[in-house]
ZADO-1210 file (C-alpha; in nm, 4 decimals, padded with zeros to 6 digits):
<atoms>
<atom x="15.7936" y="02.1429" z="-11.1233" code="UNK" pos="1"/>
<atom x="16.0712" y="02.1457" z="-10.8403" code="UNK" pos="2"/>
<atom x="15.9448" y="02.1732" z="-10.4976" code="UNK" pos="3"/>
<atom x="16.1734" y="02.3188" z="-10.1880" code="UNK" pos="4"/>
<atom x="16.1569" y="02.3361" z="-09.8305" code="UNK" pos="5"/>
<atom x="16.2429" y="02.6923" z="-09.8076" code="UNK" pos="6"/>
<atom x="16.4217" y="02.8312" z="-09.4694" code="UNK" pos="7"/>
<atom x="16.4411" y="03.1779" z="-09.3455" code="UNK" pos="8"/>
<atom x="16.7015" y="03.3319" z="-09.5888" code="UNK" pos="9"/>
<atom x="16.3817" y="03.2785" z="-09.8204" code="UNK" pos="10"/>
<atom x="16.1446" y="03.5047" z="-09.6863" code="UNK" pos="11"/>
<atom x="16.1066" y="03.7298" z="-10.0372" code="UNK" pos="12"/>
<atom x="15.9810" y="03.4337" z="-10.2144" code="UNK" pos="13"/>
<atom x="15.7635" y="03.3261" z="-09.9756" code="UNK" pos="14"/>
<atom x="15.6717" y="03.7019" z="-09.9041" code="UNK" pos="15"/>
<atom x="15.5797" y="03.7252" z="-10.2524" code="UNK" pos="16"/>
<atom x="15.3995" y="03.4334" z="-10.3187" code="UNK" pos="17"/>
<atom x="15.1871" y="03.4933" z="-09.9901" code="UNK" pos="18"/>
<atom x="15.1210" y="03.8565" z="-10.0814" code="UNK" pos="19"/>
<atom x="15.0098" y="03.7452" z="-10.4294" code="UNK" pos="20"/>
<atom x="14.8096" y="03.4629" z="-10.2849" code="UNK" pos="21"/>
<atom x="14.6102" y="03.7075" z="-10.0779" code="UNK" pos="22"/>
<atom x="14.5869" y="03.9427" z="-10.3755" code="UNK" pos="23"/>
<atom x="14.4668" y="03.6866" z="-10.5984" code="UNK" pos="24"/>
<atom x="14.2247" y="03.5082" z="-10.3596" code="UNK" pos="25"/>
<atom x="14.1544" y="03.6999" z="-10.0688" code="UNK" pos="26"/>
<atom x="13.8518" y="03.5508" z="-09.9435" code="UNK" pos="27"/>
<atom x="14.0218" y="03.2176" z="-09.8953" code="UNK" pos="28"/>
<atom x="14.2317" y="03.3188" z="-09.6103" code="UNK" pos="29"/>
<atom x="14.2441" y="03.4322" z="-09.2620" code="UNK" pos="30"/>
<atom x="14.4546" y="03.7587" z="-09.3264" code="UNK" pos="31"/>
<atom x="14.4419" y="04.0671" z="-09.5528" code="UNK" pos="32"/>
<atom x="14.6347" y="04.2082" z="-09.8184" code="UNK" pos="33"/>
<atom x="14.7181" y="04.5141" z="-09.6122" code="UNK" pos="34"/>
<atom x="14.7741" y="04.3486" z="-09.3155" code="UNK" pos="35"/>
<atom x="15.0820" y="04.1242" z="-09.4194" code="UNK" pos="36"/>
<atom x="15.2261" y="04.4215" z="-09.6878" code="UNK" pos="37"/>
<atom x="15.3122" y="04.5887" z="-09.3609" code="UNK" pos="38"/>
<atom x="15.5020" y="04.2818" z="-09.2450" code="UNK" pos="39"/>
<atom x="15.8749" y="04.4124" z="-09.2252" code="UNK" pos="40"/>
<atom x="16.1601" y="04.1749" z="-09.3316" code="UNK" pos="41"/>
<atom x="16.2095" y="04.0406" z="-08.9366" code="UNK" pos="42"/>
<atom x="15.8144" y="03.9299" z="-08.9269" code="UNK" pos="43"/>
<atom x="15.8644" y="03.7225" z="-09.2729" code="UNK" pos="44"/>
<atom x="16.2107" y="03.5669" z="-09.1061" code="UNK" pos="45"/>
<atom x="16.0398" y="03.4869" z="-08.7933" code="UNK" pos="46"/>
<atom x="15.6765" y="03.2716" z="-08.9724" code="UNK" pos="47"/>
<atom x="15.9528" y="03.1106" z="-09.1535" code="UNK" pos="48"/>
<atom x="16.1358" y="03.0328" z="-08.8220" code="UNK" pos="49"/>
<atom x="15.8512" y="02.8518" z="-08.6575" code="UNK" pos="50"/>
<atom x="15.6754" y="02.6897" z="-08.9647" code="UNK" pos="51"/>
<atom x="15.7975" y="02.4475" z="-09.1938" code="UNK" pos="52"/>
<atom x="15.7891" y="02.5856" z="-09.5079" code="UNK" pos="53"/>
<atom x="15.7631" y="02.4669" z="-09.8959" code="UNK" pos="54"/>
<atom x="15.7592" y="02.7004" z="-10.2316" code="UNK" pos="55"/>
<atom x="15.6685" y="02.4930" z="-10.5617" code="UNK" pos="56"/>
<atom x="15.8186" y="02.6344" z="-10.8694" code="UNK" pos="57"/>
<atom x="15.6704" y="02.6223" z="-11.2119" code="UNK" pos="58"/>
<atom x="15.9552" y="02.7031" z="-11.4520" code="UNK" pos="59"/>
<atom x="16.1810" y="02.8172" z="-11.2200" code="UNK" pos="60"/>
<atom x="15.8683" y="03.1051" z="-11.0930" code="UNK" pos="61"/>
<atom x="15.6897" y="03.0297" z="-10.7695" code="UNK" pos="62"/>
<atom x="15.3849" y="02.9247" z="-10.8136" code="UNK" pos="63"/>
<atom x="15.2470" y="02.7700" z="-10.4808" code="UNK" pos="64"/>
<atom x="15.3396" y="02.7196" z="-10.1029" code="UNK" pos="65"/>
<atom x="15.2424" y="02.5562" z="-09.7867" code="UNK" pos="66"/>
<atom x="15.3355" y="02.5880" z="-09.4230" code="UNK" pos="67"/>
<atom x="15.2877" y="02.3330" z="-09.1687" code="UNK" pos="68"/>
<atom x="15.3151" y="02.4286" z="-08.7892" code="UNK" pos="69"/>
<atom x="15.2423" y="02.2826" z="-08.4423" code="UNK" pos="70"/>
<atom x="14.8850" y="02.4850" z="-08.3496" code="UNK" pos="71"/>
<atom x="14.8894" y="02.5805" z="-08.0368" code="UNK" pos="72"/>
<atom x="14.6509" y="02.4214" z="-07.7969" code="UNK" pos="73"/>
<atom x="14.6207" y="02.1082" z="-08.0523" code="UNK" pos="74"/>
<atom x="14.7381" y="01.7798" z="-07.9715" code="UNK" pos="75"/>
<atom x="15.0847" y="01.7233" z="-08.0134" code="UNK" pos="76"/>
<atom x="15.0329" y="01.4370" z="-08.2312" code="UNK" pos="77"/>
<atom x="14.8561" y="01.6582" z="-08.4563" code="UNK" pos="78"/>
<atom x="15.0500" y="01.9135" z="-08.7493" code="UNK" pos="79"/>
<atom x="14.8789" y="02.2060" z="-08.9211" code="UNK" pos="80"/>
<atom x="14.8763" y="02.3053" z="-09.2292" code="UNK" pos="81"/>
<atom x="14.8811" y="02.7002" z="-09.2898" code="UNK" pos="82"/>
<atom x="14.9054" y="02.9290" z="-09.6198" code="UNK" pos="83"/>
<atom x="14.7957" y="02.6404" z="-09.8858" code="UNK" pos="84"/>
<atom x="14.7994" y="02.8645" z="-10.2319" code="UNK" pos="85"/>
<atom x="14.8582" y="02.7206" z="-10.5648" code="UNK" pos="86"/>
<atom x="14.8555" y="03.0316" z="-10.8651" code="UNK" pos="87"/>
<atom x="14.5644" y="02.9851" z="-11.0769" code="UNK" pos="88"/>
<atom x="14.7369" y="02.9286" z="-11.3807" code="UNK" pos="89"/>
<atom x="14.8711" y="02.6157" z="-11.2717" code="UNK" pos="90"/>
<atom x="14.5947" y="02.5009" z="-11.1108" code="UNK" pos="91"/>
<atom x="14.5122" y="02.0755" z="-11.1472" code="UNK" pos="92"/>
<atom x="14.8847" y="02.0294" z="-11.2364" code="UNK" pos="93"/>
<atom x="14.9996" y="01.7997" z="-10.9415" code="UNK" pos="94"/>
<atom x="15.1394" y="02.1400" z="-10.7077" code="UNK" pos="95"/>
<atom x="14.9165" y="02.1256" z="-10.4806" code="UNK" pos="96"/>
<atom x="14.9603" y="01.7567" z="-10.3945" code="UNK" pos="97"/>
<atom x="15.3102" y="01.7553" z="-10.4194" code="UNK" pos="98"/>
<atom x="15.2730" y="02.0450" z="-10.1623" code="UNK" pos="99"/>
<atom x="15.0760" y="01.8386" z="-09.9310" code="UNK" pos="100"/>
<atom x="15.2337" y="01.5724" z="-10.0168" code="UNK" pos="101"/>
<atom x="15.5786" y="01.7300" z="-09.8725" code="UNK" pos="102"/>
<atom x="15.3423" y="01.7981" z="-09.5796" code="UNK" pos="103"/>
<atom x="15.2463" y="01.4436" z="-09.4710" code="UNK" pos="104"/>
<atom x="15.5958" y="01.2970" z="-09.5529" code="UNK" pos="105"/>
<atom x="15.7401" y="01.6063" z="-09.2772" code="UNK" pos="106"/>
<atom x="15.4872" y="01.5042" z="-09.0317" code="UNK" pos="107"/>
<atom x="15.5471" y="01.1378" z="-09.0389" code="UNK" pos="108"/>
<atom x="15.9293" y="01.1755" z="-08.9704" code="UNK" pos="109"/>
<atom x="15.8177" y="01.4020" z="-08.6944" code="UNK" pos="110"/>
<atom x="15.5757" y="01.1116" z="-08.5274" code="UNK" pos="111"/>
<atom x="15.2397" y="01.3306" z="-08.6053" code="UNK" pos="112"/>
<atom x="14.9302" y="01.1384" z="-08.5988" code="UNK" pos="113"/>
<atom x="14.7404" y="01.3514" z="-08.8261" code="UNK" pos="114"/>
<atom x="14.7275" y="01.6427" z="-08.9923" code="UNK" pos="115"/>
<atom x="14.4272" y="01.8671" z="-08.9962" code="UNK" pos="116"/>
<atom x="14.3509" y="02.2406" z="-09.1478" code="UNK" pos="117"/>
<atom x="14.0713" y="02.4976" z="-09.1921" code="UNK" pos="118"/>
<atom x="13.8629" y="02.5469" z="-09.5218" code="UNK" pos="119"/>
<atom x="13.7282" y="02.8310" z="-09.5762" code="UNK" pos="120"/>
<atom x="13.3040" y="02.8062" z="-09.6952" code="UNK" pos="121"/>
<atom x="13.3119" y="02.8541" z="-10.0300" code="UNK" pos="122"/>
<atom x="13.6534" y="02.7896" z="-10.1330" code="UNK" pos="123"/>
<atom x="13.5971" y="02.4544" z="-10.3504" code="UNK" pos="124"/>
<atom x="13.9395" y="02.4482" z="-10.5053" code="UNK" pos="125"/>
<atom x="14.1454" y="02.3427" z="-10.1700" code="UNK" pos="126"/>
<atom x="13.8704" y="02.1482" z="-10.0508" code="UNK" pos="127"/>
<atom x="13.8427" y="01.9493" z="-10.3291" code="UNK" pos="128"/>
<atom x="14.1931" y="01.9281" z="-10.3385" code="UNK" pos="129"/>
<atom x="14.2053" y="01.8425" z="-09.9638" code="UNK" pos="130"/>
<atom x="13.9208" y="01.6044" z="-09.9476" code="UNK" pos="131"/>
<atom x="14.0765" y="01.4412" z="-10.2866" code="UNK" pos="132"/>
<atom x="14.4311" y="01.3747" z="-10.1070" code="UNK" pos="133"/>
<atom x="14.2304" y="01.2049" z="-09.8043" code="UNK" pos="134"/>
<atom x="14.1297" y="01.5124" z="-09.5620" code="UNK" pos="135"/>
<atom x="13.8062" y="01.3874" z="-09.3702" code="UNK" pos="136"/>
<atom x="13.5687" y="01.6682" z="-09.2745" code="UNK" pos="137"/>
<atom x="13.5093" y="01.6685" z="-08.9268" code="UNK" pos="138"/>
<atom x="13.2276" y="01.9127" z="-08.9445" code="UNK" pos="139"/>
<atom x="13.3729" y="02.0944" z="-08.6501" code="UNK" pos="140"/>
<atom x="13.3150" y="02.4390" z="-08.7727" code="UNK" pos="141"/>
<atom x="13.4078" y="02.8064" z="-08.6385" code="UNK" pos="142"/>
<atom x="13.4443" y="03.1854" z="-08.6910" code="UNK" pos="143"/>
<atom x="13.7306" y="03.3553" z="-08.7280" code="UNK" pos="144"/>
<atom x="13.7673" y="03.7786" z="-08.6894" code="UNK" pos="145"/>
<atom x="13.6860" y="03.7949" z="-09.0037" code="UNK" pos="146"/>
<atom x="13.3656" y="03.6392" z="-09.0252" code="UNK" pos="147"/>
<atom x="13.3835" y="03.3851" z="-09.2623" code="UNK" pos="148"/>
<atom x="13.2698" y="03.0339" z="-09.1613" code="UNK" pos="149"/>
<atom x="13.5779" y="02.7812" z="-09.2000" code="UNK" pos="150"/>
<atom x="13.5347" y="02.3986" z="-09.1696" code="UNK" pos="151"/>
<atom x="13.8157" y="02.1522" z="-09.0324" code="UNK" pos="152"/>
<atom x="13.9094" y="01.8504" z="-09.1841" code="UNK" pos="153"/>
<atom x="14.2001" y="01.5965" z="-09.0835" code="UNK" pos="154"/>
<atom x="14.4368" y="01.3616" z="-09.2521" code="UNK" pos="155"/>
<atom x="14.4933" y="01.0420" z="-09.0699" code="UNK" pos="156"/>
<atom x="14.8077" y="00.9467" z="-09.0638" code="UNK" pos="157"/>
<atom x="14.8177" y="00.5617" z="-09.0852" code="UNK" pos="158"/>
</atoms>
């Protein structure tokens, strides 16, 4: 397993991963398939511009990534995380914490407090993971456009 911070000369890995992550498991994120296979190569540059971004290879093949931003109208002691994925196949191998891991260890140099994302209802494999790697639920709960009921848990940074 090697995991990378990936910058914007990156964007067809992360492209690809993403695109398969929404093909794979599309009811686990806040986007569609179609929507982000439009994305030109200056929309991919740009996400990768204003999140902080991590691939996780498996064999020298992506396999995973993770973004972590600065939501907008959150505290500033707070950092998000966006675009968890791990590929099925390597599933409960250690990616996905080393992913989050990479996470917490970017959020502490930058002075965050916490860290805190959105769960999808009904997608047990990242909250397990989440709540397993010390994610509290907050039970603060909402709706995106798309309907699906997400829950919000934090990470405290201590």
């Amino acid at each position: 397993m090697r995991l990378r911070r990936v910058d914007e000369d990156d964007w067809q890995v992360v492209r690809d991963v993403r695109l398969r992550a929404l093909r794979e498991d599309p009811d686990v994120f806040g986007s569609s398939l179609a929507r982000e296979e439009m994305f030109a190569e200056t929309h991919w540059r740009m996400r990768l511009r204003g999140a902080a971004t991590w691939v996780v290879d498996d064999d020298g093949t992506p396999r995973g990534l993770v973004g972590m931003i600065q939501e907008p109208g959150s505290p500033t002691s707070d950092r998000h995380v966006v675009q968890l994925w791990v590929a099925p196949e390597v599933r409960r191998r250690g990616l996905g914490w080393a992913l989050l891991d990479a996470v917490r260890e970017a959020a502490r140099a930058e002075g965050a407090a916490t860290v805190s994302l959105w769960v999808v209802d009904g997608n047990h494999a990242a909250g397990d993971l989440v709540v397993r790697a010390g994610f509290v639920r907050t039970g603060e709960r909402h709706a995106p456009a798309q309907g699906r009921s997400e829950e919000r848990l934090v990470l405290h940074l201590g």
